[in-house]
N, C-alpha and C positions, 0 to 999 in steps of 0.2 A: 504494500500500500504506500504511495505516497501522500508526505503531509507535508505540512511549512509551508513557506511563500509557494510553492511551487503548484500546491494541492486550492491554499488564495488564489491564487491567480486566477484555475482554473472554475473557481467557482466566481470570481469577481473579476473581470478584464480591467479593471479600474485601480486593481491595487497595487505595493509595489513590486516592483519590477524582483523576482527571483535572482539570487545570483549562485545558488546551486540546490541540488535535490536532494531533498530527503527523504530515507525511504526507511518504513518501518519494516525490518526483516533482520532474524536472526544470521543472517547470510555478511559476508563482507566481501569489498575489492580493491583494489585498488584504482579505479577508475576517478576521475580527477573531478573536484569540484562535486563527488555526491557523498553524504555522510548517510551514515546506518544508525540506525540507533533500535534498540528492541527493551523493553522491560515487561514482566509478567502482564499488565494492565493493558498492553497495547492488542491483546488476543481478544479483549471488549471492541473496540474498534468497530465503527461502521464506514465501511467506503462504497461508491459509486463509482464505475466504470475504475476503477483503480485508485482513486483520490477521495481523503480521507473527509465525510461531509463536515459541514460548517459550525453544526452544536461539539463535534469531537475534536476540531481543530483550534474551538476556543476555550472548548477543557483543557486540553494541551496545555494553554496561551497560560492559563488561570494557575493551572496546574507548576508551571514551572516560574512564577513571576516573583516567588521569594527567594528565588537564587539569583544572585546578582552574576547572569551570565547571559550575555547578550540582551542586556536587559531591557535597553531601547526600544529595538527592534522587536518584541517580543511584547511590549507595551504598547507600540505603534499599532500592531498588526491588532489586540485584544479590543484599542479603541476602536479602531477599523470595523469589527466585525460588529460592537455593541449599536455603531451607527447602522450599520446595516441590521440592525435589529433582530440578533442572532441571542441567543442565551443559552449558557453551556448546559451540560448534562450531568446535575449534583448527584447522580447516585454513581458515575463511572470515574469524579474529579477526588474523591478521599483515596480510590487507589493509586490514581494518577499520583498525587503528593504522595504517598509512602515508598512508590517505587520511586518518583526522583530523587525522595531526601535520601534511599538507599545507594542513590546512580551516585548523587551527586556528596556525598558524604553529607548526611542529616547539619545544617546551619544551627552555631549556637545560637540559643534566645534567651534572652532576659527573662527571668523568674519573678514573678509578680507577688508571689502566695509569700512573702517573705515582711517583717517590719520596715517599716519606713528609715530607719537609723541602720540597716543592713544594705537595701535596694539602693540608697544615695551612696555607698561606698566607692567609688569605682575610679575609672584611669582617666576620667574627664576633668580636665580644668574649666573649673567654673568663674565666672565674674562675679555671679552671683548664686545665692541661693535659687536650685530648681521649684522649688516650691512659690518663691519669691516673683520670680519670673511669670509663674501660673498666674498668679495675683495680677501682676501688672499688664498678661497681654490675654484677662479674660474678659468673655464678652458681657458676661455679665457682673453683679455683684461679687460671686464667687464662681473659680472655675468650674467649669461645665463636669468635671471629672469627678468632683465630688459627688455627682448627682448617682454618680456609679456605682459609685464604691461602697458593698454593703459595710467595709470595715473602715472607720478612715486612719487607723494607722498603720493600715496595710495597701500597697499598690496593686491589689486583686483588682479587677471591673466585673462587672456585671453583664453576661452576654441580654437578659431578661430586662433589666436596668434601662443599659443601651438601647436597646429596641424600643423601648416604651418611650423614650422620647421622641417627638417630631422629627421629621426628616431631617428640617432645619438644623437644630439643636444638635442635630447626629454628625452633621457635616461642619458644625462650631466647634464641637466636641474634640474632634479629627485635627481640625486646623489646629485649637489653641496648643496641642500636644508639635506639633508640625512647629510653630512660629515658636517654640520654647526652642528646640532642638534645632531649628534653625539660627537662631544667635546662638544656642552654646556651640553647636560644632562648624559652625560656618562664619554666620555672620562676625562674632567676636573674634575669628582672627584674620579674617584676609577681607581686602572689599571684593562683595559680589553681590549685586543686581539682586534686591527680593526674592523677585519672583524665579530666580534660579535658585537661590539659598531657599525656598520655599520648594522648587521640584525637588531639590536635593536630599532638604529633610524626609519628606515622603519617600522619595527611594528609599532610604534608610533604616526606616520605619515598617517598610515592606520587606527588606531583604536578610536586615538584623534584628531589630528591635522587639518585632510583633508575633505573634502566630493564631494562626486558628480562625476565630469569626471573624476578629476583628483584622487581621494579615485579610484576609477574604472581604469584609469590607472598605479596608484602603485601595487595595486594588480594582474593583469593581465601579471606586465613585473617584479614582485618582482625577479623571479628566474634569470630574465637576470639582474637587476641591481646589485644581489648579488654575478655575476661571471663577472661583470667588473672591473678586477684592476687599483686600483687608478694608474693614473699617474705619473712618476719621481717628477713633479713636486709638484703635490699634496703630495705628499711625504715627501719631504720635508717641503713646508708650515706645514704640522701637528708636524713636528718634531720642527719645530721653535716655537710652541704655549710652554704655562706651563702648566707643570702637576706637583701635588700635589703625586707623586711618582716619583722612582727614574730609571723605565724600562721607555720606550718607547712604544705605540704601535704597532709598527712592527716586527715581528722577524728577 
């Protein structure tokens, strides 16, 4: 079977342009420019005329977008399919992720179930307190994250929590964790553009930081969290932080 751009293509004349094949088969060769690739899950597979359909090729997309490999590409092609109003296949996408985290050697993740004075320990230099930063770049009185968390001296969330709020709120929720992570690992040491220190965090968040529902909800709404601009207010909170340059991040 083939998948990838090459299996796009054939179902979208519109998309990009392939630059080699892929093909799902236990088999290998050396023939230039086509990669193999096989894992237990890919025997579920539904293809047409040889090319692997549209709900399986965005399992795939879904499937493989917490590994930071080819990640772009692999992001491009998942928005791609969401415009074209495709939606994956949740009962074939949890083996999909267990055979990648095994292809790809399973990614650490950040442990949440842990106290608050444990979870802050780590290899991040801060400017400021993370907690501090919530405070100053939420949307509301208090950060959205609190509304989650049945403990609050623990960084658990609530997948039941989370969903009970509005869409809205879900997609606030998302950002203010993004714009925190954004100043500490970006914005605070080099200058760079927002809304790049804003795609970045979310990679980030997608490929290390996250896992499970909410890994599964950053990737699903990344394009909608990347065309909400920040608020007046958020705005300014960013502009009040320091920076170790002399621009600003906003133009």
């Amino acid at each position: 079977m083939i998948f990838g751009s090459t299996a796009l293509r054939y179902w979208y004349p519109n998309s990009r342009q392939p630059r080699d094949l892929d093909i799902a088969t236990q088999y290998t060769s050396s023939s230039p420019n086509v990669e193999h690739l096989w894992v237990p899950s890919f025997s579920h597979l539904r293809a047409v005329d040889g090319y692997v359909v549209p709900e399986h090729l965005m399992t795939i997309k879904l499937a493989h977008l917490n590994h930071d490999i080819h990640w772009d590409k692999h992001m491009h092609d998942f928005i791609f399919l969401q415009r074209m109003n495709v939606t994956p296949d949740y009962e074939l996408l949890p083996l999909l992720q267990k055979d990648f985290a095994d292809y790809h050697d399973r990614p650490k993740r950040i442990n949440l179930n842990k106290p608050l004075d444990e979870f802050f320990t780590s290899t991040v230099t801060r400017r400021y307190d993370h907690d501090e930063l919530h405070e100053l770049l939420a949307h509301y009185d208090r950060p959205l994250h609190e509304r989650i968390r049945p403990d609050l001296s623990k960084a658990h969330c609530s997948r039941d929590l989370f969903f009970a709020l509005s869409t809205t709120d879900q997609w606030l929720c998302a950002l203010e964790e993004a714009y925190v992570i954004a100043y500490e690992r970006f914005l605070s040491r080099s200058y760079m553009p927002f809304n790049h220190a804003k795609a970045a965090a979310l990679k980030l968040m997608i490929t290390n930081l996250t896992s499970g529902w909410f890994n599964q909800f950053l990737i699903e709404n990344f394009s909608t969290l990347l065309s909400i601009e920040p608020r007046p207010e958020i705005k300014s909170a960013f502009l009040s932080l320091e920076y170790p340059y002399d621009k600003r991040p906003f133009r």
